[in-house]
C-alpha positions as CSV (number, residue, x, y, z in Angstrom):
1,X,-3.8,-10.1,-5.0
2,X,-3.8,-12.0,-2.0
3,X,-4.4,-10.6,1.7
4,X,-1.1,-10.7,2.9
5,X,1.2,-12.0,0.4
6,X,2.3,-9.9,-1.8
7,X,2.6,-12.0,-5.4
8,X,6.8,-12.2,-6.1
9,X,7.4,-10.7,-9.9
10,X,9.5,-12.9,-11.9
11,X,11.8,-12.3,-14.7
12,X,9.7,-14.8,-16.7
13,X,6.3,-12.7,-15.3
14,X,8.0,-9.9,-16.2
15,X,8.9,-10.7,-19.7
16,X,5.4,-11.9,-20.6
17,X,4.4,-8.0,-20.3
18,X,7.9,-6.7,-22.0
19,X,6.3,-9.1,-24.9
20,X,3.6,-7.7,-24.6
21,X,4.6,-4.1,-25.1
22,X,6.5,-4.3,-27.9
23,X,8.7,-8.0,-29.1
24,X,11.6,-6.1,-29.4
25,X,13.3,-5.8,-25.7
26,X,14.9,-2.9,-25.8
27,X,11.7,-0.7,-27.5
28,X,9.5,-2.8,-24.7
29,X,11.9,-1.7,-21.9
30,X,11.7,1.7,-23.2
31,X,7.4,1.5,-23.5
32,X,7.6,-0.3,-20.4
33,X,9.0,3.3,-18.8
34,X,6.9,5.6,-20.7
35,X,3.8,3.7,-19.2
36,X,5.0,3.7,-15.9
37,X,5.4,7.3,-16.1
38,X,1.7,7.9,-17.1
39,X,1.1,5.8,-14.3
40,X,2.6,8.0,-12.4
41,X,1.1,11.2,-13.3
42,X,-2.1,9.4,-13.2
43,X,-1.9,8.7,-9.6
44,X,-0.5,12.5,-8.6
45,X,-3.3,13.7,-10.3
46,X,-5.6,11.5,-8.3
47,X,-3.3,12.7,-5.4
48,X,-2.3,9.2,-4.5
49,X,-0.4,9.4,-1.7
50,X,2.1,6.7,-3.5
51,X,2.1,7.6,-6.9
52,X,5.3,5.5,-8.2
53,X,4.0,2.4,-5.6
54,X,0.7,2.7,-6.9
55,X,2.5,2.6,-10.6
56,X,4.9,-0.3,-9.8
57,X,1.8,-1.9,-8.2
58,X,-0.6,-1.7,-11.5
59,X,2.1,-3.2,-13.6
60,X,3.1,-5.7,-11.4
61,X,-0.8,-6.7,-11.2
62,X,-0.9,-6.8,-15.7
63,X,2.5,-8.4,-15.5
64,X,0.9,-11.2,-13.3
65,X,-2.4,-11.6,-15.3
66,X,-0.8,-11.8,-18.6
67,X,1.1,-14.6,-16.8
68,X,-1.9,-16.5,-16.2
69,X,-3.3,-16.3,-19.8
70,X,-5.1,-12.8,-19.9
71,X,-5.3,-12.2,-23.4
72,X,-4.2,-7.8,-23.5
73,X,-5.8,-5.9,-26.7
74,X,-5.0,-2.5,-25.8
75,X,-2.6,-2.4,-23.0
76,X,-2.8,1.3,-22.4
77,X,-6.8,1.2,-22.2
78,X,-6.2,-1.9,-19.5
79,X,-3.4,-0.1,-18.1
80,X,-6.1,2.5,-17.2
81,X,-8.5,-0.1,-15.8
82,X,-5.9,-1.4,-13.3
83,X,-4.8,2.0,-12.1
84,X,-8.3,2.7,-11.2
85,X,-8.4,-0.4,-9.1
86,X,-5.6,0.5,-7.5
87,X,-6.2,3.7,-6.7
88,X,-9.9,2.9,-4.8
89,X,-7.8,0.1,-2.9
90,X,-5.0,3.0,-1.8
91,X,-8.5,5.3,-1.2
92,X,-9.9,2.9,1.1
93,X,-6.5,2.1,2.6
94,X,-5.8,5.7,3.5
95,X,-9.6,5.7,5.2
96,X,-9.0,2.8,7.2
97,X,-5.6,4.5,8.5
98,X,-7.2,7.8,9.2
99,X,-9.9,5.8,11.5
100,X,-7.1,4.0,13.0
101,X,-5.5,7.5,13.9
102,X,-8.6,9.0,15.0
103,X,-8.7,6.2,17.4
104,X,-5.4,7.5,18.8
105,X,-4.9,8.9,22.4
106,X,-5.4,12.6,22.1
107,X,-2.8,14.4,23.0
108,X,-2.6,16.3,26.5
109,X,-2.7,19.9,24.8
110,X,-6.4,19.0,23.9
111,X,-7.8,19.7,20.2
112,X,-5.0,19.2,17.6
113,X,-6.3,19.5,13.8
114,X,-6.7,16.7,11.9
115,X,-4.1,17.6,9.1
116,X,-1.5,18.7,11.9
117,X,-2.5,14.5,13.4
118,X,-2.4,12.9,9.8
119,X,0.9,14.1,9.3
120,X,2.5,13.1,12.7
121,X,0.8,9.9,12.0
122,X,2.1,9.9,8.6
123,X,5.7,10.9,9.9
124,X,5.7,8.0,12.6
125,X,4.3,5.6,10.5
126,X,7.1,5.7,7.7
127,X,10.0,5.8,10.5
128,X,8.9,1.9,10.8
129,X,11.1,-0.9,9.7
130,X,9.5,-1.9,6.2
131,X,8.2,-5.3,7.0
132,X,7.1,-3.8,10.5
133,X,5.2,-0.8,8.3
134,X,3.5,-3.3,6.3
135,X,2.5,-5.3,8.6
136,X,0.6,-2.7,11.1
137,X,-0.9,-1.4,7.3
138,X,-1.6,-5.3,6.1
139,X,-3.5,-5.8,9.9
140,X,-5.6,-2.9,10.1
141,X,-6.0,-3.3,6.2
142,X,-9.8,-4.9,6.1
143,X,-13.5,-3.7,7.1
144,X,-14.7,-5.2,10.0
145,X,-16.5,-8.2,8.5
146,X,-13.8,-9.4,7.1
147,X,-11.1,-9.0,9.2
148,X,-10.7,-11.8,11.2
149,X,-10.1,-13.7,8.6
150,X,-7.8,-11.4,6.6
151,X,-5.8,-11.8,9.9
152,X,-6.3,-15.6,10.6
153,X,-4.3,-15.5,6.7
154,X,-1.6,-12.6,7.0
155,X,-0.3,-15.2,10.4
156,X,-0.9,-18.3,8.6
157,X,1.6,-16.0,5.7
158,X,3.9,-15.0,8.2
159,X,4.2,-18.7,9.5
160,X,2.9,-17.8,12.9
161,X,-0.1,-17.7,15.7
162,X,-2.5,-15.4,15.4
163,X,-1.9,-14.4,19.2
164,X,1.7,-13.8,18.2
165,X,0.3,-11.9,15.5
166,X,-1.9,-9.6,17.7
167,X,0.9,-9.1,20.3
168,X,3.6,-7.8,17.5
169,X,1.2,-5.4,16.0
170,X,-0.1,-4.6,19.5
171,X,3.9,-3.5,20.3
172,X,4.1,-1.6,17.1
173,X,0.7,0.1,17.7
174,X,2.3,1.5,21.3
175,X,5.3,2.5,19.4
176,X,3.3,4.3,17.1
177,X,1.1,6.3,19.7
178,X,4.2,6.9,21.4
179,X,6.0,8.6,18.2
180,X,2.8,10.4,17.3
181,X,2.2,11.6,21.1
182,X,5.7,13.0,20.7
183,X,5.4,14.3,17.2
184,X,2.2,16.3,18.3
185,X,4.4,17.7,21.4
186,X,6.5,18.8,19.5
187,X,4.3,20.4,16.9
188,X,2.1,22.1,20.4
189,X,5.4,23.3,21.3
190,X,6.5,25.3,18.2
């Protein structure tokens, strides 16, 4: 997948994997939801923080490479394949935003645990708009050596500067530390 963009799944993408389970659409639509749901309990068990996003995201990603000519033997076994993928991306991910939260302002209390931080973090973070949420996630998404020009493309996707870029996830980043000062405040408090 692209830095950035997230691929758009067409009715005509979609199909291709329908086909693919099973040529009769109603027995594919039906195969199609027992897969997901493996997907699913795949992910919990791997204690993926987004299990069902992690299992729309692995189907989406077979749905899109069947589209471009993948030729699918077993799809369960390739199913598997993808999930793993997926789930190291969401492992790294979920590193990346505990650096970013251990980079956060301590709180004026002094030592707050970590889960007690994640979670206020956690909290703040999913009280963002959706497009705003992605975006801080997208930006802070990359390892160092490659994040400039993981940024340089998420502007170029969003149609604008990369200083206009840095100054809207700048404002969400305060509005973050702000909601997670609060949220420890309150958890200090009682």
């Amino acid at each position: 997948m692209t830095a950035g963009k997230k691929r758009e799944l067409t009715p005509e993408i979609l199909n291709g994997l329908l086909v693919l389970l099973d040529p009769d659409r109603e027995r594919a639509g039906e195969f199609y939801e027992l897969l997901r749901a493996k997907l699913v309990r795949i992910f919990e068990w791997r204690g993926s923080s987004f299990p069902e996003d992690d299992a729309d995201e692995t189907l989406d990603r077979i749905a899109h490479k069947v589209a471009e000519g993948e030729i699918v033997r077993d799809v369960h076994a390739y199913a598997g394949g993808v999930a793993r993928l997926v789930w190291l991306e969401s492992v790294k991910r979920e590193r990346r935003s505990r650096a970013a939260l251990e980079q956060l302002p301590q709180s004026e209390g002094g030592v707050v645990e970590p889960e007690v931080r994640s979670d206020c973090f956690g909290s703040c973070l999913s009280k963002l708009p959706g497009d705003a949420r992605a975006l801080v996630v997208e930006y802070y998404r990359k390892e160092t050596s490659a994040k400039i020009e993981s940024r340089k493309r998420l502007a170029e996707s969003l149609g604008i500067a990369h200083g206009t870029l840095r100054l809207r996830v700048y404002r969400l980043r305060g509005q973050l530390e702000q909601c997670v000062e609060h949220c420890l405040k309150k958890s200090a408090a009682g």
